[in-house]
C-alpha positions in Angstrom: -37.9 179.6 32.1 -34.9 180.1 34.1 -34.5 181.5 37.5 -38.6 181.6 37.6 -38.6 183.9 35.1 -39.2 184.3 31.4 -35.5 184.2 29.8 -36.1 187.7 28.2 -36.3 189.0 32.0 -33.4 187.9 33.1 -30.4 189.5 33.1 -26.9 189.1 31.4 -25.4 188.9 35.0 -27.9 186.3 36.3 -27.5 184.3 33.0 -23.3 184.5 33.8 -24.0 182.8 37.5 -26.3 180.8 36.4 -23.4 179.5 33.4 -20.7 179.1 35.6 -23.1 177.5 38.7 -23.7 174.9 35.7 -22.1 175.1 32.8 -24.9 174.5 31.2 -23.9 175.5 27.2 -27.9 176.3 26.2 -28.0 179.2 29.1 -24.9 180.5 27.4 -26.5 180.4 24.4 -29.5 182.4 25.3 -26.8 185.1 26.7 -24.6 185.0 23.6 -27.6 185.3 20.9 -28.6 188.9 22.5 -25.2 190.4 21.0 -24.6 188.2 18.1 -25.5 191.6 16.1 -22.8 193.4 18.2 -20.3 190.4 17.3 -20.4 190.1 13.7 -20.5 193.9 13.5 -17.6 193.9 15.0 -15.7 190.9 13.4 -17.1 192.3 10.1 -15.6 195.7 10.7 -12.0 194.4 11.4 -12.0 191.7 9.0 -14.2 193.3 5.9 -14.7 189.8 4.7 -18.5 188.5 5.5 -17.9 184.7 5.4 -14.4 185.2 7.9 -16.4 187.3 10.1 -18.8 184.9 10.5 -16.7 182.2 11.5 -15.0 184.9 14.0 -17.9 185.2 15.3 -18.6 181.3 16.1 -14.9 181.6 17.1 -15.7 184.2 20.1 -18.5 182.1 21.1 -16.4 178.8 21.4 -13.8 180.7 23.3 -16.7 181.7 25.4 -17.5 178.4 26.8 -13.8 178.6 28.5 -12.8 182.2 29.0 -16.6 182.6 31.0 -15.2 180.2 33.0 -12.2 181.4 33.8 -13.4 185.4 34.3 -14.9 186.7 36.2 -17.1 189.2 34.4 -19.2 192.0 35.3 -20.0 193.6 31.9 -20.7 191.3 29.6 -21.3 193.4 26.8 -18.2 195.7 26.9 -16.3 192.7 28.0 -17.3 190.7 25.0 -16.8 193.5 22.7 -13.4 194.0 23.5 -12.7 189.9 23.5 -14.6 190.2 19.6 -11.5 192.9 19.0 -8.9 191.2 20.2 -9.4 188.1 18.6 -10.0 190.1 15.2 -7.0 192.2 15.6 -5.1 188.5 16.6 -6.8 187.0 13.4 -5.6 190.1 11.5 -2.1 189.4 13.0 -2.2 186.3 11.9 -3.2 186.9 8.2 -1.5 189.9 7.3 -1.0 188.6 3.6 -4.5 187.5 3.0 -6.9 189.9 0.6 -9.7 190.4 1.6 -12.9 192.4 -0.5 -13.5 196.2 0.1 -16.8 196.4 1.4 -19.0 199.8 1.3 -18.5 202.3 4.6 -22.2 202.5 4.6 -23.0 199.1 5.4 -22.7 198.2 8.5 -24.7 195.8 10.9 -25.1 197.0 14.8 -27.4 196.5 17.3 -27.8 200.9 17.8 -26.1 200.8 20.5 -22.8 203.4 19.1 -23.9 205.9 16.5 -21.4 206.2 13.2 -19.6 209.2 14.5 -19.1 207.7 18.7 -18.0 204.6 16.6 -15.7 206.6 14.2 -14.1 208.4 17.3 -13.7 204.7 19.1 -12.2 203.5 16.3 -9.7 206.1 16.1 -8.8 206.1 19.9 -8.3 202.2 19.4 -6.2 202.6 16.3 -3.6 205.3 18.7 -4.0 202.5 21.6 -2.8 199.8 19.9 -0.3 201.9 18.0 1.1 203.1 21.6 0.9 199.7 23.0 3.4 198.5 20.3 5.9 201.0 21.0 6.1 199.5 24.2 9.3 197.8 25.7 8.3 193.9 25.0 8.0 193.4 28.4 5.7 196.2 29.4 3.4 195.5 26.3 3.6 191.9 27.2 2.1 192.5 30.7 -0.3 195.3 29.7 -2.0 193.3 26.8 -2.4 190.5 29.7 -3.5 192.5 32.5 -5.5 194.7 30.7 -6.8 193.3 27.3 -6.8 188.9 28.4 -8.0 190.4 32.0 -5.9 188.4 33.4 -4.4 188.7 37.5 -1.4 189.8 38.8 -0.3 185.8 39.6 -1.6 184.6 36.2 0.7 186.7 34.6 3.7 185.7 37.2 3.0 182.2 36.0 2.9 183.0 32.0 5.7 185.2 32.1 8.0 184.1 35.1 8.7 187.7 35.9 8.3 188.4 39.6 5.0 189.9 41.2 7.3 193.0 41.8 8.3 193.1 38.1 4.9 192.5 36.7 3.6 195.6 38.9 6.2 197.8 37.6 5.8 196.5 34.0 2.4 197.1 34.3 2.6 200.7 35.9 5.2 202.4 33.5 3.0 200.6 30.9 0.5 202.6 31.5 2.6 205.5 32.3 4.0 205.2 28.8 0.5 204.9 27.1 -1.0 207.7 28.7 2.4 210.0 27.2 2.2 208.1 24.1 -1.5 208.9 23.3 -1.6 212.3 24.5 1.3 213.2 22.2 -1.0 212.0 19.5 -4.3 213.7 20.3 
């Protein structure tokens, strides 16, 4: 029981406050076992390898116990899909010569949450995104993948990049300028 309540009452926010009041590893547990589904769907989708999605998937949850803390998050599901993503697509970066085995189009584990054609279309529009994002000037897609896909603040970014708070703004800005030209030329 936590918070008075039965765990399967509580809710994803309350299990966050209740992680970062105490850091307590089991409570994040709890919270990260209601989308494993959701995670190794994911991983298994990008990576199409069963045995590296699974260890991208215990990957995500160790870099859970930090990024939680440093985040401030208000959707955790859609916030940890999109950290599942990233570090696939980073994982994919970083193995671009590895084979991997072609696995059926039919199989596919989920938690229902996206039906096969709202996935498909997701997909798709993620595929342009990060298509867009790479014709970017280096340093607008360097503060756009910070700002927007790490989730990171203005002043974070100031101190990764040593670019001033004015640059990262404008960075940021024609980033997204440029994205929203770049994908509607390719609708």
């Amino acid at each position: 029981m936590l918070l008075n309540k039965p765990i399967t009452e509580v809710t994803d926010q309350e299990l966050l406050q209740h992680y970062r009041a105490t850091s307590d590893r089991q409570v994040l547990g709890y919270l990260y076992s209601r989308y494993t589904s959701l995670v190794y769907g994911v991983c298994l989708k990008y990576l199409k390898d069963r045995e590296d999605a699974k260890d991208a998937a215990m990957n995500v949850f160790e870099k859970l116990i930090h990024l939680l803390e440093e985040h401030d998050v208000n959707h955790f599901k859609s916030w940890l899909y999109v950290t599942t993503r990233n570090h696939c697509l980073m994982y994919l970066r970083a193995n671009k010569n590895k084979t991997t085995e072609e696995l059926s189009p039919f199989l596919m584990e989920t938690d229902g949450v996206l039906h096969h054609e709202e996935a498909t279309v997701l997909e798709a529009n993620l595929e342009k995104l990060e298509k867009c994002i790479e014709k970017l000037a280096e340093e607008q897609q360097r503060c756009v993948r910070l700002f927007y896909m790490q989730e990171k603040c203005y002043q974070e970014i100031e101190t990764e990049t040593g670019f001033t708070s004015n640059k990262v703004k404008s960075y940021i800005q024609n980033g997204k300028r440029n994205l929203k030209i770049c994908l509607e030329r390719h609708e």
